[in-house]
N, C-alpha and C positions, 0 to 999 in steps of 0.2 A: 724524529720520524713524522710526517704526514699523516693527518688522522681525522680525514674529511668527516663532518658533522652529519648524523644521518638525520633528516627531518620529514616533521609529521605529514610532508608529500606524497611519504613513502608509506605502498600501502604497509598492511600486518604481512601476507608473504612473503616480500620484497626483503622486507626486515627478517622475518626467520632464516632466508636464504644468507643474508651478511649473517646474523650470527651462527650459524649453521657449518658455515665456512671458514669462520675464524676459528671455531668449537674443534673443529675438523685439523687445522696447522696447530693450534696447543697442542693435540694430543702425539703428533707428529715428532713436535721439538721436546729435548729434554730441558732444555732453561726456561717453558711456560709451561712445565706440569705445574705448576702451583694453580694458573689460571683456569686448568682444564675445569673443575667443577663451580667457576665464578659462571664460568661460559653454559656449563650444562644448566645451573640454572636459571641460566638469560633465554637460553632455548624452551626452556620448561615455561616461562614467566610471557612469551611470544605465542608457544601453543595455546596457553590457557588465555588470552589473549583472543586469540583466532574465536575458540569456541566459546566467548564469553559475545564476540562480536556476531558469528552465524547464529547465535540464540537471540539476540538482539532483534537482527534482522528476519529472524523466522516469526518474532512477536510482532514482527510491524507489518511482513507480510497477511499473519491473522489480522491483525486489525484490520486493513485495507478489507480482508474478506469478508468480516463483519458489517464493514460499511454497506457496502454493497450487497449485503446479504437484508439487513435490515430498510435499505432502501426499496429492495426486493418486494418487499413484505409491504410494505408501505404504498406499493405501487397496487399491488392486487387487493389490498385491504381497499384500493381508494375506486380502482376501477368495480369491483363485487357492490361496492354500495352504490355505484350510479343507477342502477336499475331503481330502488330504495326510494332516494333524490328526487329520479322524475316524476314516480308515484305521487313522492309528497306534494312537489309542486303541480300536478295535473299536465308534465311536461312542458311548464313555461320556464324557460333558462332566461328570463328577466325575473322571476320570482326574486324576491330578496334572501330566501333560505338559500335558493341553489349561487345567486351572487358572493351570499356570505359564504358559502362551500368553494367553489371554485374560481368565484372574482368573474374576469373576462376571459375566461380559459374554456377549451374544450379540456374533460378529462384527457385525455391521451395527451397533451399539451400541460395538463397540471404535473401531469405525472414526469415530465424529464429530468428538471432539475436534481441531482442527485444529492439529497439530505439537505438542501439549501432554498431554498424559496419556497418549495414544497412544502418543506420542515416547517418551515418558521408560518405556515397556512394552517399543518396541519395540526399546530399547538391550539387553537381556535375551536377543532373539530369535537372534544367532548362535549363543552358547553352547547354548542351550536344542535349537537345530535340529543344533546338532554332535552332542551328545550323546545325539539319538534314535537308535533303533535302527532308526527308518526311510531306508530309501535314499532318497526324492523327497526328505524335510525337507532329508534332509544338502544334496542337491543345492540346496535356495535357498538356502544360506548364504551366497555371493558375491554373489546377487543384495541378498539382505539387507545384506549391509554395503556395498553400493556405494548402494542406496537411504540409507541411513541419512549413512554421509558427503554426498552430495548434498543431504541436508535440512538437516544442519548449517551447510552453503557456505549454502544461502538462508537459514539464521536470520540467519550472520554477513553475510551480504550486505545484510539489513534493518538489520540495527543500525547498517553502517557508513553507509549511507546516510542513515538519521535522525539521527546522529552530524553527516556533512557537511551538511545541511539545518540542523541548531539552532545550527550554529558559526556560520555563513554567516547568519541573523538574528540572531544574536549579539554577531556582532563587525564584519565585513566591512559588513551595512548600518546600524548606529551612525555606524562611520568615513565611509563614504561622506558621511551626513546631517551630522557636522563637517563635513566639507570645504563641503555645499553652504551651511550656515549661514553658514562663515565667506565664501564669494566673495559672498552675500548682507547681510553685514553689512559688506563692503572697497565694495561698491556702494552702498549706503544712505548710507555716509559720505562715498565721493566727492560726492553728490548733495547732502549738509547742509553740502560745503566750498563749491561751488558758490554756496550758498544766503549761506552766512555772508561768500563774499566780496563779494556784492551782483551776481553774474556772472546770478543767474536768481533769480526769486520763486520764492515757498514751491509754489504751484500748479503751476508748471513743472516740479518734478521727483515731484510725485505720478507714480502707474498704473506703478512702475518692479517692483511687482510682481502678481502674481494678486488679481481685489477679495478674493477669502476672505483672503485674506494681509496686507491694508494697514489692518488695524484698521477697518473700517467694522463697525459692527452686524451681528452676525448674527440673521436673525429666531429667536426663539426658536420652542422647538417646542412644539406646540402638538398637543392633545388627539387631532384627527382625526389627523395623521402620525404620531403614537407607535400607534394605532389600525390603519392602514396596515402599517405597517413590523409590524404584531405579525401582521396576517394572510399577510401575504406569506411571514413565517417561517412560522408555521402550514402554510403550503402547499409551503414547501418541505418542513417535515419530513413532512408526508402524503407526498412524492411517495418522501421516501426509505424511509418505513415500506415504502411499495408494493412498489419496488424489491426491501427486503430478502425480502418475503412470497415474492418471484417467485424470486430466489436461492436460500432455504431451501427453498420448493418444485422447485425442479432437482434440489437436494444429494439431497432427501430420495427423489426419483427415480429418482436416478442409484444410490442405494445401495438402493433396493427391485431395482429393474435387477439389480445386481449379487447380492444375495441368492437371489431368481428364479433366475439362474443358476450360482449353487450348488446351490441344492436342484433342479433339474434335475440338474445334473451327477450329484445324487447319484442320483438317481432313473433314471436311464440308466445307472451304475454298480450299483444292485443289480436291474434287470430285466436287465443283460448274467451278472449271475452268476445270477439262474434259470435263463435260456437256456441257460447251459451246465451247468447241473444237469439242467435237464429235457434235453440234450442228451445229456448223460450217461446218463442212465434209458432214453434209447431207444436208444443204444446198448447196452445191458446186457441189454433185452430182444430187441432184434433177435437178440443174440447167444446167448440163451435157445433163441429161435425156433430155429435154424437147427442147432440139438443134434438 
């Protein structure tokens, strides 16, 4: 009997579905009851499989979360301290403090890189804020290095999750597909012993597994379907361009957002130090006046 090899192309589904369906003709036939419970717990050995793979992938989606969460954080820690920065340097961005802070960048500019050029700027930043001579700077330094280890927990949290994700299609669904091969090929043979003892004709133990699986022809493919199958990508990757445009368009938002409210902030810091200049003046003349 024909006993097409199933391989690790196939997703985890794909495979439930062949064993699902062979599990399904055992219990059918009386000459592979013995098989029925290899098969049930090939099925069993597929589900646990499936939900060992969606937790996998639910771990890796948290990670991504974290990434981006921690970048987050890292973004608004950096633009809240620009105010801080210009203070210290009397608003000169040639000073060497605000160079060693943010190089040749504007902040909104420092800030895009996500956990990558940023990151590696902003491992500098406790020292740098220790040793300003500004009292605010000193003060984010805890903040600072507590952002910064929190970024690190989510790179090492990405890693280890892509880690257990490529082991786990690596090794763990290889073995599984032995095993199902082999309870698939211990079946195939009961069926050809059958056959050889003159117990059943060759016809009677066909359909023991999926048609894609029993060697019949497949139809080839053909022009329109390869035509098909190209537009359909096509549109998925439209829909993911879209997506991206709409994401980049948030980012780019949310850090205009936050720039806006720096340059307010500053602008409300140097009309409160007129106010108390000009408060100043009329104090000094009242005090003229009243000589």
């Amino acid at each position: 009997m024909q006993m097409p090899t199933l391989t690790s192309d196939m997703s985890l589904s794909d495979l439930r579905r062949e064993v699902r369906y062979t599990l399904a003709v055992t219990r059918a036939r009386s000459y592979t009851a013995s098989q029925v419970a290899i098969f049930e717990a090939r099925l069993k050995e597929v589900a646990a499989a499936e939900g060992e793979l969606a937790t996998l992938q639910d771990k890796l989606e948290d990670a991504q979360a974290a990434i981006d969460e921690a970048d987050q954080q890292l973004d608004v820690f950096v633009l809240d301290t620009v105010p801080d920065a210009r203070e210290a340097v009397g608003k000169d961005t040639d000073a060497p403090l605000w160079k060693a802070l943010f190089g040749d960048l504007r902040p909104s500019e420092f800030v895009r890189p996500k956990l990558g050029d940023e990151l590696q700027q902003l491992r500098r930043w406790p020292e740098l804020l220790k040793a300003s001579s500004n009292v605010a700077l000193q003060g984010r330094v805890a903040t600072c290095e507590k952002l910064l280890k929190a970024a690190d927990a989510a790179i090492a949290g990405q890693e280890a999750a892509q880690t257990a994700l490529k082991v786990f299609r690596g090794t763990k669904v290889p073995a599984l597909l032995d095993r199902v091969n082999a309870s698939r090929h211990d079946l195939g043979n009961l069926a050809d012993q059958q056959v050889f003892a003159g117990k059943l004709r060759p016809e009677e133990v066909e359909g023991l597994f999926r048609r894609t699986s029993r060697g019949r022809q497949v139809r080839p493919e053909t022009l329109e379907q390869l035509q098909a199958d190209i537009a359909e990508t096509e549109q998925q990757l439209a829909e993911q361009h879209r997506r991206l445009k709409v994401l980049q368009a948030e980012r780019e938002q949310a850090q205009q957002k936050a720039a806006a409210r720096v340059a307010q902030e500053k602008a409300l810091q140097e009309a409160r130090a007129l106010q108390a200049e000009a408060a100043a003046k009329i104090a000094s003349l009242e005090s003229l006046l009243k000589q």
